[in-house]
DRENTITI-856892 format. One line per 4 residues: their letters; for each residue y, z, x negated of N, C-alpha, C. Coordinates in pm, 1 decimal, padded with zeros to 6 digits, m for minus. Last residue first. Layout:
<zabas>
a) Y:Z:X:Y:Z:X:Y:Z:X; ...
</zabas>
This chain:
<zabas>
xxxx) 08875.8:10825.9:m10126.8:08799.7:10851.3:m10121.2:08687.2:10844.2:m10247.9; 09210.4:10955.2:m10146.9:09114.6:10908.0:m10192.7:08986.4:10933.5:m10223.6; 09489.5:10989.1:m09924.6:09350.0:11047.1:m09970.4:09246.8:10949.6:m10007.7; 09815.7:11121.7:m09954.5:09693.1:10962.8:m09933.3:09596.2:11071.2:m09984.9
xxxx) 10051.8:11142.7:m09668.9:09942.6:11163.4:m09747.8:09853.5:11063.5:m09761.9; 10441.2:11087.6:m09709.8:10310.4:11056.5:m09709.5:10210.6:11174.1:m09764.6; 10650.2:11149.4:m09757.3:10671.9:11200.5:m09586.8:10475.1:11154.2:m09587.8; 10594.4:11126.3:m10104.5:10695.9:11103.6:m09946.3:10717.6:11182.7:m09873.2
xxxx) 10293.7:11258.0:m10135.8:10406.2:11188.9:m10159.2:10517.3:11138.7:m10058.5; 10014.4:11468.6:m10164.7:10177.1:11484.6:m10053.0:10244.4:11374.0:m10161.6; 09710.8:11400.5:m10131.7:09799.6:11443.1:m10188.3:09955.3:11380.7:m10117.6; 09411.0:11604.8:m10048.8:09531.1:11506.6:m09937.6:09609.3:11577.1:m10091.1
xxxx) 09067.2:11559.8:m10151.8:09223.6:11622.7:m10113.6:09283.2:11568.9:m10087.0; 08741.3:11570.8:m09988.6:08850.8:11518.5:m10083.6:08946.7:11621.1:m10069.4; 08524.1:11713.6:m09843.7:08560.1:11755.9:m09956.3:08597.1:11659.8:m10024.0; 08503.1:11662.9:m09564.3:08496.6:11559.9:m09625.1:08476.3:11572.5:m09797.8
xxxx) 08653.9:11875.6:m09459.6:08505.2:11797.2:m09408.2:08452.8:11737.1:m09476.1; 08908.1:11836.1:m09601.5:08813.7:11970.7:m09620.7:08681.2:11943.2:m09607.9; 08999.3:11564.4:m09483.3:08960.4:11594.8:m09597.5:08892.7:11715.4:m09644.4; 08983.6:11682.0:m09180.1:08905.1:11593.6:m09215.0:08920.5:11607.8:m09388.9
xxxx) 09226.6:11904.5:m09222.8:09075.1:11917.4:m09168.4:08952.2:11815.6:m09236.6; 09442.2:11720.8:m09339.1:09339.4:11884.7:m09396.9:09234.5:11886.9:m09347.2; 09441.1:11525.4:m09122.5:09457.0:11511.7:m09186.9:09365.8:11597.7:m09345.8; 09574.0:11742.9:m08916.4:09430.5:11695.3:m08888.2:09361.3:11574.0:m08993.0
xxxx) 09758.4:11864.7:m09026.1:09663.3:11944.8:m08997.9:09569.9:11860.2:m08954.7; 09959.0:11610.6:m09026.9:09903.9:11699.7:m09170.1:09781.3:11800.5:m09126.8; 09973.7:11565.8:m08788.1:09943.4:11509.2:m08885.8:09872.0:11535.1:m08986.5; 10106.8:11774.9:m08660.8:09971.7:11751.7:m08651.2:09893.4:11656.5:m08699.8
xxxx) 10364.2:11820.1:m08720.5:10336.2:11890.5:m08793.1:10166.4:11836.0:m08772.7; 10657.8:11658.7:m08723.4:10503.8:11606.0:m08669.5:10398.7:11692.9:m08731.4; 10871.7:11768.7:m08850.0:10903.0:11724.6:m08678.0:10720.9:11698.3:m08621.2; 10844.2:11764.1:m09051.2:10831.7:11915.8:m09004.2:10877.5:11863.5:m08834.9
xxxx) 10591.4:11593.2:m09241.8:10703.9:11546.7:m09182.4:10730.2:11703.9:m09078.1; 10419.0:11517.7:m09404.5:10496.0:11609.8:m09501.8:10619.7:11601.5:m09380.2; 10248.1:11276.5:m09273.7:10188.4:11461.2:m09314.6:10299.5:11529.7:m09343.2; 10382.0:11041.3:m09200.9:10463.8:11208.1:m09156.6:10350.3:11324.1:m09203.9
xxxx) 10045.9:10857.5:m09277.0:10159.9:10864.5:m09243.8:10225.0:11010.4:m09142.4; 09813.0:10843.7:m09506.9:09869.7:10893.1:m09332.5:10045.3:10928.8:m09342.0; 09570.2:10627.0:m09617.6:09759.4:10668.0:m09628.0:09799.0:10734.4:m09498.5; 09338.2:10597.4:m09773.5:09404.9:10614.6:m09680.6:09475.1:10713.8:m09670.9
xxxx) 09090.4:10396.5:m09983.2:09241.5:10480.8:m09986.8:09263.6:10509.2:m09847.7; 08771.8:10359.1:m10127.5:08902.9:10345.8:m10017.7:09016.8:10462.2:m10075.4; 08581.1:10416.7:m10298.3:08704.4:10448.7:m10372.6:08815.4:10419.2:m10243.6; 08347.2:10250.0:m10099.2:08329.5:10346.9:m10228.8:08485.7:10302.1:m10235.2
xxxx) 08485.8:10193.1:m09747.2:08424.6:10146.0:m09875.3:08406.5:10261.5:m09976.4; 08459.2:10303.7:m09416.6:08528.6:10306.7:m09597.6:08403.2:10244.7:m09691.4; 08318.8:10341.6:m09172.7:08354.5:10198.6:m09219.3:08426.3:10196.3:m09368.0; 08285.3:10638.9:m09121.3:08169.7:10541.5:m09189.8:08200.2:10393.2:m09174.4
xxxx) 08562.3:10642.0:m09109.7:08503.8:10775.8:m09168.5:08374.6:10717.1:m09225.9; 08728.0:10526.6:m08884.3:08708.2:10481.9:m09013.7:08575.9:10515.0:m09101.8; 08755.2:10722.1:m08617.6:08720.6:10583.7:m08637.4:08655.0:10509.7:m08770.8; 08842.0:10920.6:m08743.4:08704.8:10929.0:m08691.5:08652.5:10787.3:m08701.3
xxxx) 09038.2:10907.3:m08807.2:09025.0:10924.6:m08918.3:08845.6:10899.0:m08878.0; 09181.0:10881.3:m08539.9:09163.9:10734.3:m08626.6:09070.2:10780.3:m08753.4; 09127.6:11120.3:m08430.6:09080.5:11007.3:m08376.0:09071.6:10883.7:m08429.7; 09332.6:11247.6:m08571.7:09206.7:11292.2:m08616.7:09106.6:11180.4:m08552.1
xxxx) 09559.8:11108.6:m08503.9:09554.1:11104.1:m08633.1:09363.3:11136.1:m08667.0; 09592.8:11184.7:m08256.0:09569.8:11029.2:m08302.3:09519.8:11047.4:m08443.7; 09610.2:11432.7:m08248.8:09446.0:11387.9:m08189.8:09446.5:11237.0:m08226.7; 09843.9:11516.3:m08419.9:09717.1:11567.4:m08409.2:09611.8:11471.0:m08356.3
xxxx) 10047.2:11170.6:m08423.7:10019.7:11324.5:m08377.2:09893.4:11342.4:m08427.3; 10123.7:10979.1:m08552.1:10260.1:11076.0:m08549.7:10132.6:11205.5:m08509.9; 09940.2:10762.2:m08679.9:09939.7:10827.1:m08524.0:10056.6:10929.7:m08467.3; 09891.0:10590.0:m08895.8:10068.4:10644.8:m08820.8:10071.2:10638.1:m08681.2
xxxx) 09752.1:10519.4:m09177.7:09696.7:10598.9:m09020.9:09888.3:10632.0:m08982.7; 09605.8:10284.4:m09358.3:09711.9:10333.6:m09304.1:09729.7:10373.4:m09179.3; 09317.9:10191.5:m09568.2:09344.9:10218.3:m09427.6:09490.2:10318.1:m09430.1; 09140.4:09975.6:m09733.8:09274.7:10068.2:m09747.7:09280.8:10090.5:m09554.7
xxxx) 08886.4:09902.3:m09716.5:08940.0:09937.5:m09823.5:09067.9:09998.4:m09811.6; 08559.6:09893.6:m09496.2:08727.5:09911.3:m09519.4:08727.4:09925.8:m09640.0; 08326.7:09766.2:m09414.6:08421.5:09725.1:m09587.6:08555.3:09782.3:m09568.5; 08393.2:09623.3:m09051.4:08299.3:09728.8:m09161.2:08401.7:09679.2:m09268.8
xxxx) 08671.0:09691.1:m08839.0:08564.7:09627.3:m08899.2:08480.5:09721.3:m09028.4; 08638.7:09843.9:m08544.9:08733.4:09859.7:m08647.9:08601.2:09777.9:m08728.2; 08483.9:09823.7:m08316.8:08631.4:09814.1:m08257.1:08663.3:09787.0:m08421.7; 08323.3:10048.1:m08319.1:08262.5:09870.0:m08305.6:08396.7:09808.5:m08307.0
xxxx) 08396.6:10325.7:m08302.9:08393.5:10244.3:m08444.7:08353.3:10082.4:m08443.8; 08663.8:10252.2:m08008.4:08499.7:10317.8:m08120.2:08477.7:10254.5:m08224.4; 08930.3:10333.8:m07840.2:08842.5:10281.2:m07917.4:08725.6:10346.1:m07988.8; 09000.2:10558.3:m07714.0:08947.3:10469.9:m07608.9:08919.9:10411.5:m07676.7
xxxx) 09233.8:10737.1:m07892.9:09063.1:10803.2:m07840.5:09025.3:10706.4:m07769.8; 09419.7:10531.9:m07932.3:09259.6:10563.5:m08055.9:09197.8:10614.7:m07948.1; 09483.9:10263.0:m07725.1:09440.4:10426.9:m07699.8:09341.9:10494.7:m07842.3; 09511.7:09924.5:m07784.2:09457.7:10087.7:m07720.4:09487.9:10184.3:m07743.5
xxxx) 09505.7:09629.6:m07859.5:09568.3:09693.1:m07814.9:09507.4:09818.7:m07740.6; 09522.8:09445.2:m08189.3:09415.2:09552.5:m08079.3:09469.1:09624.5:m07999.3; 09486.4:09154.1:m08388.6:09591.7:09266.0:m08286.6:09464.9:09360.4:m08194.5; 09460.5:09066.1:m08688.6:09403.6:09113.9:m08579.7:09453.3:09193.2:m08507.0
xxxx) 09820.7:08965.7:m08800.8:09659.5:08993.7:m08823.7:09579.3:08977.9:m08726.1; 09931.1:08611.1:m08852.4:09905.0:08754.5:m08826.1:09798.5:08787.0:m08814.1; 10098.0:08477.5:m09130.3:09997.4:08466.5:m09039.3:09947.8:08584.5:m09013.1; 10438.6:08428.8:m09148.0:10343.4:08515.8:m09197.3:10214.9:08504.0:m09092.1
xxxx) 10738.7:08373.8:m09061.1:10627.0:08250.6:m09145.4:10543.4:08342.5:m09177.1; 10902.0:08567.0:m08939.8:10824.2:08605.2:m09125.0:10797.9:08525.2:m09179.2; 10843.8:08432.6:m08724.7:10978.7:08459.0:m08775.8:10944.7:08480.7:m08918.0; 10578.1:08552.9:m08696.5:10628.1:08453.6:m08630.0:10741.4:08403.2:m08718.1
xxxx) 10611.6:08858.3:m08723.3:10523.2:08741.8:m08813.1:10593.7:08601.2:m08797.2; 10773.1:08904.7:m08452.9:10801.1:08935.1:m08595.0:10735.2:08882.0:m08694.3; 10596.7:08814.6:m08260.2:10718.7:08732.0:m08280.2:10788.8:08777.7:m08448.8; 10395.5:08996.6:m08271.1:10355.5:08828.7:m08339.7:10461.1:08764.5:m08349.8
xxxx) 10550.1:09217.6:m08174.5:10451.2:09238.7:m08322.8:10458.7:09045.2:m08377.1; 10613.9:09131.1:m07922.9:10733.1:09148.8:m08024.9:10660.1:09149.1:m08182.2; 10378.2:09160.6:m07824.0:10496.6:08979.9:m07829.5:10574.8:09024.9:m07967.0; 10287.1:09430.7:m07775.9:10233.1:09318.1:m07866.4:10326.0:09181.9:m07888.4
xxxx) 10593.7:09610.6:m07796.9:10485.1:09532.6:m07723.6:10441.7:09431.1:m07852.1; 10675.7:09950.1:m07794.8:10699.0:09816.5:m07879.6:10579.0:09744.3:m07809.9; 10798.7:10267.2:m07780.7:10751.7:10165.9:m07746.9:10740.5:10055.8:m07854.9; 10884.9:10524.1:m07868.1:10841.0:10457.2:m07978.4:10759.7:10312.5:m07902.5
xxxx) 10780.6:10759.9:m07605.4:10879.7:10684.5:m07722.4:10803.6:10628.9:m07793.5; 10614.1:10806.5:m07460.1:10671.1:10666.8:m07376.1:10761.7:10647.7:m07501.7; 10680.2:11165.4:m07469.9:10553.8:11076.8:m07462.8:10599.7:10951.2:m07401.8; 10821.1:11254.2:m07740.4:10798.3:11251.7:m07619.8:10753.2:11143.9:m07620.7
xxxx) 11036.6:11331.5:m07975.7:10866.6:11240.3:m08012.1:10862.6:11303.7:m07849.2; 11255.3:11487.2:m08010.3:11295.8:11348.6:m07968.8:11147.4:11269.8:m07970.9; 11193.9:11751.3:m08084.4:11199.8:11708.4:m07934.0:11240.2:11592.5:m07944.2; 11108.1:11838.4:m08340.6:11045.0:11726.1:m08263.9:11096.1:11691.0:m08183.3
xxxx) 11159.4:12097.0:m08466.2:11266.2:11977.9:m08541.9:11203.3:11840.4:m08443.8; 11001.2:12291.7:m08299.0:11145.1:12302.6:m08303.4:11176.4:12111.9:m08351.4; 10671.0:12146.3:m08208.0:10753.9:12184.0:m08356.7:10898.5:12189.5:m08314.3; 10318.4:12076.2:m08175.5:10497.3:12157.8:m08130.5:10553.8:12204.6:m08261.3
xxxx) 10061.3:11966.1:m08189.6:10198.5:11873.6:m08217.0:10372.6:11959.3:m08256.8; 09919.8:12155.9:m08131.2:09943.4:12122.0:m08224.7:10026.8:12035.4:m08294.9; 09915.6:12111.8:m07869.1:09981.5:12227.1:m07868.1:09992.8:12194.8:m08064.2; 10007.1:11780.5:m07787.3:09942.7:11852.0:m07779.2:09948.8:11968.0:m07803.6
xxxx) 10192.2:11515.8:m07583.6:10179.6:11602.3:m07748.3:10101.1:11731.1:m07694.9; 10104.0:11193.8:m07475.7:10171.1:11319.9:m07460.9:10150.7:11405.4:m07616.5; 10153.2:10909.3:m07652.4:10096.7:10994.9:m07575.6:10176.5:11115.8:m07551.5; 10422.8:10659.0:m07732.5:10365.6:10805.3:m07790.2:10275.5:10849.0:m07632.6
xxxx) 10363.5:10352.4:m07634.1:10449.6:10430.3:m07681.8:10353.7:10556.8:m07695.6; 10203.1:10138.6:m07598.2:10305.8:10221.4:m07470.6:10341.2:10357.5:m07509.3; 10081.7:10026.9:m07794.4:10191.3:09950.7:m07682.0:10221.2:10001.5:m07557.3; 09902.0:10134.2:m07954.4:09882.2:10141.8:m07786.8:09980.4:10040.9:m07685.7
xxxx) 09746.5:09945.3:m08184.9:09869.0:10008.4:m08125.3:09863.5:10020.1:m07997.7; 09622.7:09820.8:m08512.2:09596.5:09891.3:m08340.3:09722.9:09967.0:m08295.4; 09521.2:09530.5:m08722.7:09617.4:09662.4:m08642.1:09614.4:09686.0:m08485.3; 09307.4:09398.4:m08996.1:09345.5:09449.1:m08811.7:09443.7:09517.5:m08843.7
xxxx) 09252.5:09171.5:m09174.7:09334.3:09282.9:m09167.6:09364.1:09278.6:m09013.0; 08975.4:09065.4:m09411.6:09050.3:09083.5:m09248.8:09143.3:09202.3:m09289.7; 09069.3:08871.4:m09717.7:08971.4:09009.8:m09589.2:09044.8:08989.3:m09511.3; 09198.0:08782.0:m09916.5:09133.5:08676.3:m09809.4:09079.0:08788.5:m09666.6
xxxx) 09420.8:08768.1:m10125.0:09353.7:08823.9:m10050.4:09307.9:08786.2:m09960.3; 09635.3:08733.1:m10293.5:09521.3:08570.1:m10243.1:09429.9:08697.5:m10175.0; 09823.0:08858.7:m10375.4:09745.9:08873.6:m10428.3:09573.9:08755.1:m10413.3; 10019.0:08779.0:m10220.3:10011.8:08753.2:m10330.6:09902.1:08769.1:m10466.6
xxxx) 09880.9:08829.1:m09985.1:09946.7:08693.7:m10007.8:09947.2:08690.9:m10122.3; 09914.8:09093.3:m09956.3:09823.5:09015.3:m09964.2:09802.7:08896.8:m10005.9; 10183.8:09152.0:m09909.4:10100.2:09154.7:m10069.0:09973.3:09121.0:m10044.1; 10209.0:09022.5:m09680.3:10277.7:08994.9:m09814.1:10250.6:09000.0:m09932.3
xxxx) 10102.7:09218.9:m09515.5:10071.5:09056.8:m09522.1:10097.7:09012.8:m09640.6; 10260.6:09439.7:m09573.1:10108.4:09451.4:m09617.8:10076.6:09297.6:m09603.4; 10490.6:09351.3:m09463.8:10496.9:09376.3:m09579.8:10327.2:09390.1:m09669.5; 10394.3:09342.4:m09174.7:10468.4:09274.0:m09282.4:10426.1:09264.0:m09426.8
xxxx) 10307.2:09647.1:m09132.9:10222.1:09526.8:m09143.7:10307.2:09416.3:m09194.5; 10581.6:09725.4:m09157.2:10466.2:09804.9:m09220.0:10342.4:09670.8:m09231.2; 10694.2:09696.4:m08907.9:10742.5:09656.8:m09026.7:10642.3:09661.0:m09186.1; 10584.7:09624.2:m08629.2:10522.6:09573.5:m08763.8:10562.2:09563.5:m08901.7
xxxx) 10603.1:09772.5:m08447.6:10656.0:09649.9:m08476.0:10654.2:09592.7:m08514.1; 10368.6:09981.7:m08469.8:10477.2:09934.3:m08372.2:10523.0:09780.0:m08412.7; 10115.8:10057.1:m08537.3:10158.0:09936.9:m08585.4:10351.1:09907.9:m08537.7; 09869.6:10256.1:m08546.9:09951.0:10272.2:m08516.1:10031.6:10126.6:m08605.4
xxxx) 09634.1:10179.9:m08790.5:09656.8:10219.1:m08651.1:09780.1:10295.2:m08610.8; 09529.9:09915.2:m09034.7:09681.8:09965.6:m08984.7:09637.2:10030.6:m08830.6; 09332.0:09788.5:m09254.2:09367.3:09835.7:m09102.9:09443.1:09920.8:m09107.1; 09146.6:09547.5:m09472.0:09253.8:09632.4:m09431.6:09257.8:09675.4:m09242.6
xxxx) 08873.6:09506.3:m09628.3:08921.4:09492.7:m09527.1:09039.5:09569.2:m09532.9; 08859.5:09409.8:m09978.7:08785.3:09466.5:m09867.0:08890.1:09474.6:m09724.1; 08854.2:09431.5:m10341.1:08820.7:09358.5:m10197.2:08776.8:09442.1:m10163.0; 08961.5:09489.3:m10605.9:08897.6:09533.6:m10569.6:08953.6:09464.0:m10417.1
xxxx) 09148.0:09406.8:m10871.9:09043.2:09323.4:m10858.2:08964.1:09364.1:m10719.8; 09337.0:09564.7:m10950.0:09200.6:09627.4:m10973.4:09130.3:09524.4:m10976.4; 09534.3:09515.7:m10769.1:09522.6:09441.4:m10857.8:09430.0:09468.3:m10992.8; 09460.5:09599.2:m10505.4:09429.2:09492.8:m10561.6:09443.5:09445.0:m10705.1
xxxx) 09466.1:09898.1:m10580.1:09343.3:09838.8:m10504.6:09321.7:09740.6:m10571.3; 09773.5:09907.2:m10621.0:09667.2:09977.5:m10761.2:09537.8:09874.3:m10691.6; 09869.9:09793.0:m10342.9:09835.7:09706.9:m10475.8:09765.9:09723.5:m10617.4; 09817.6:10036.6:m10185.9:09752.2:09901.9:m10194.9:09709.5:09835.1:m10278.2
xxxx) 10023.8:10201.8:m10328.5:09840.0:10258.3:m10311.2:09781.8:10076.2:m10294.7; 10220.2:10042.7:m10296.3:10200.9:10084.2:m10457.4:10027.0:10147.9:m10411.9; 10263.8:10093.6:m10006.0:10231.4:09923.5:m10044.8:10142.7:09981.9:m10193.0; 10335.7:10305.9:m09992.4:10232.4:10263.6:m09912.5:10199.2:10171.6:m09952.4
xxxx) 10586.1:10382.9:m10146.1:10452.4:10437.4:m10153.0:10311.7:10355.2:m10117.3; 10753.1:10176.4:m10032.8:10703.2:10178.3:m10149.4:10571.4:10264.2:m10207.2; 10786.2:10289.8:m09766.7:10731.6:10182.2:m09749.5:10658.2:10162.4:m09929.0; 10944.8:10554.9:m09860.5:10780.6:10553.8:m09796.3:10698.9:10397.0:m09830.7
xxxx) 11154.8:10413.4:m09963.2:11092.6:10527.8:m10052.2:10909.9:10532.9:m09963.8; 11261.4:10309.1:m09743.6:11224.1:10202.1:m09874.0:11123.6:10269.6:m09919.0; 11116.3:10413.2:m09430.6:11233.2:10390.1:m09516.3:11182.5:10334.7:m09604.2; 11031.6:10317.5:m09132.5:10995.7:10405.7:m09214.1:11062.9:10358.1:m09307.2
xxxx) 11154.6:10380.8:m08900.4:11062.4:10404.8:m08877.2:10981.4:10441.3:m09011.8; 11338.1:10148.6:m08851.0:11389.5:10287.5:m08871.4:11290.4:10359.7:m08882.9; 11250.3:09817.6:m08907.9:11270.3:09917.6:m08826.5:11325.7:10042.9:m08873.4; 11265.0:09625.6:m09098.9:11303.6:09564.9:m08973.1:11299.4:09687.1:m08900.7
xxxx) 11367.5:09575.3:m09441.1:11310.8:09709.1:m09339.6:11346.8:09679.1:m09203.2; 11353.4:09198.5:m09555.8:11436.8:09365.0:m09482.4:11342.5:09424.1:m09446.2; 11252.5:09105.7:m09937.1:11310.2:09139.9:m09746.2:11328.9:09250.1:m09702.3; 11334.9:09176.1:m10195.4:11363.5:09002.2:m10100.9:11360.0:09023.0:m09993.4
xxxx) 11303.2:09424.2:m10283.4:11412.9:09367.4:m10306.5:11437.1:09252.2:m10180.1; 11020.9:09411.6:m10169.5:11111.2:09539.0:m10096.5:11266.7:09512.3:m10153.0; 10894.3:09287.8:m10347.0:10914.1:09276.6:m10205.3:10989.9:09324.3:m10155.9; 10908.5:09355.2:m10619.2:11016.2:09284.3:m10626.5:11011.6:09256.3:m10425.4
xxxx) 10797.5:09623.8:m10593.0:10881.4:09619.0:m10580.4:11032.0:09518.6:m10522.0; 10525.3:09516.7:m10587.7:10632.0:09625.1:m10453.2:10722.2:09582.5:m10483.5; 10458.9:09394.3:m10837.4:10477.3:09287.6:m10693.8:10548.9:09380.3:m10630.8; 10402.6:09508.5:m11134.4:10385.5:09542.0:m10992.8:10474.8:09451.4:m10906.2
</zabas>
């Protein structure tokens, strides 16, 4: 396995998500690739890109050629919804977690890493014409309820046979709407969400 030795050679450029997660997320990827198995990548929610980094990377090593988008509002958290509320949250308010598109390509930039497809919106203001067809791995880190269920919407008929997707804080007691919209759609869907980390992945 390649994770690992990545997560030895470079840094965690944000706070956002730790070794133990980042290792999760990549280790679903790379079972994918080194399967042999192609297809598009997409990242919604992106901030800074530590996360996309590192997904460049194993791409790279793997000679992966697909597209890889990421979407980010670049203005930080929406408001929170009644499903969002949680005692352990009050620091997720709406305008946190900024980060601008410059800063995303200046971080590649700096990486020597060729970047992806940038998208800048609102999940609920994008549509499925917006996200490419052949997904194969998709990483959702909407923090909330309606992002989360809004990206899952997005995807839902762009997955490939066996996709993966990784949501990011299901297991997190500050973001509780994650995980509930997350359940929903897999129930819909009759998969299961399994809890690793602060992660859920669901395989399709």
């Amino acid at each position: 396995m390649i994770t690992p030795t990545l997560l030895k050679q470079f840094p965690i450029i944000s706070d956002q998500v730790d070794a133990r997660e980042l290792s999760a997320i990549l280790t679903e990827l790379e079972k994918l690739l080194a399967q042999g198995k192609r297809g598009n990548i997409v990242e919604l929610g992106c901030y800074v890109g530590t996360t996309s980094l590192f997904i460049r990377r194993l791409m790279n090593e793997y000679k992966a050629m697909d597209e890889f988008h990421v979407y980010d509002s670049f203005e930080g958290l929406p408001e929170k919804t009644q499903q969002d509320m949680s005692v352990a949250g009050d620091q997720f308010v709406a305008g946190a977690l900024h980060a601008t598109r410059r800063a995303l390509l200046d971080n590649f930039k700096k990486a020597h890493l060729a970047a992806p497809f940038v998208h800048k919106g609102w999940f609920s203001d994008l549509s499925p014409s917006d996200l490419p067809d052949g997904i194969l791995f998709a990483f959702l880190d909407g923090d909330y309820y309606e992002s989360i269920r809004d990206s899952l919407k997005l995807i839902e008929n762009k997955l490939l046979p066996g996709a993966v997707i990784v949501v990011d804080d299901y297991a997190s007691e500050a973001l509780p709407g994650a995980a509930r919209a997350a359940d929903e759609w897999a129930n819909r869907k009759g998969c299961r969400v399994q809890s690793m980390a602060s992660l859920g992945i669901i395989r399709t």
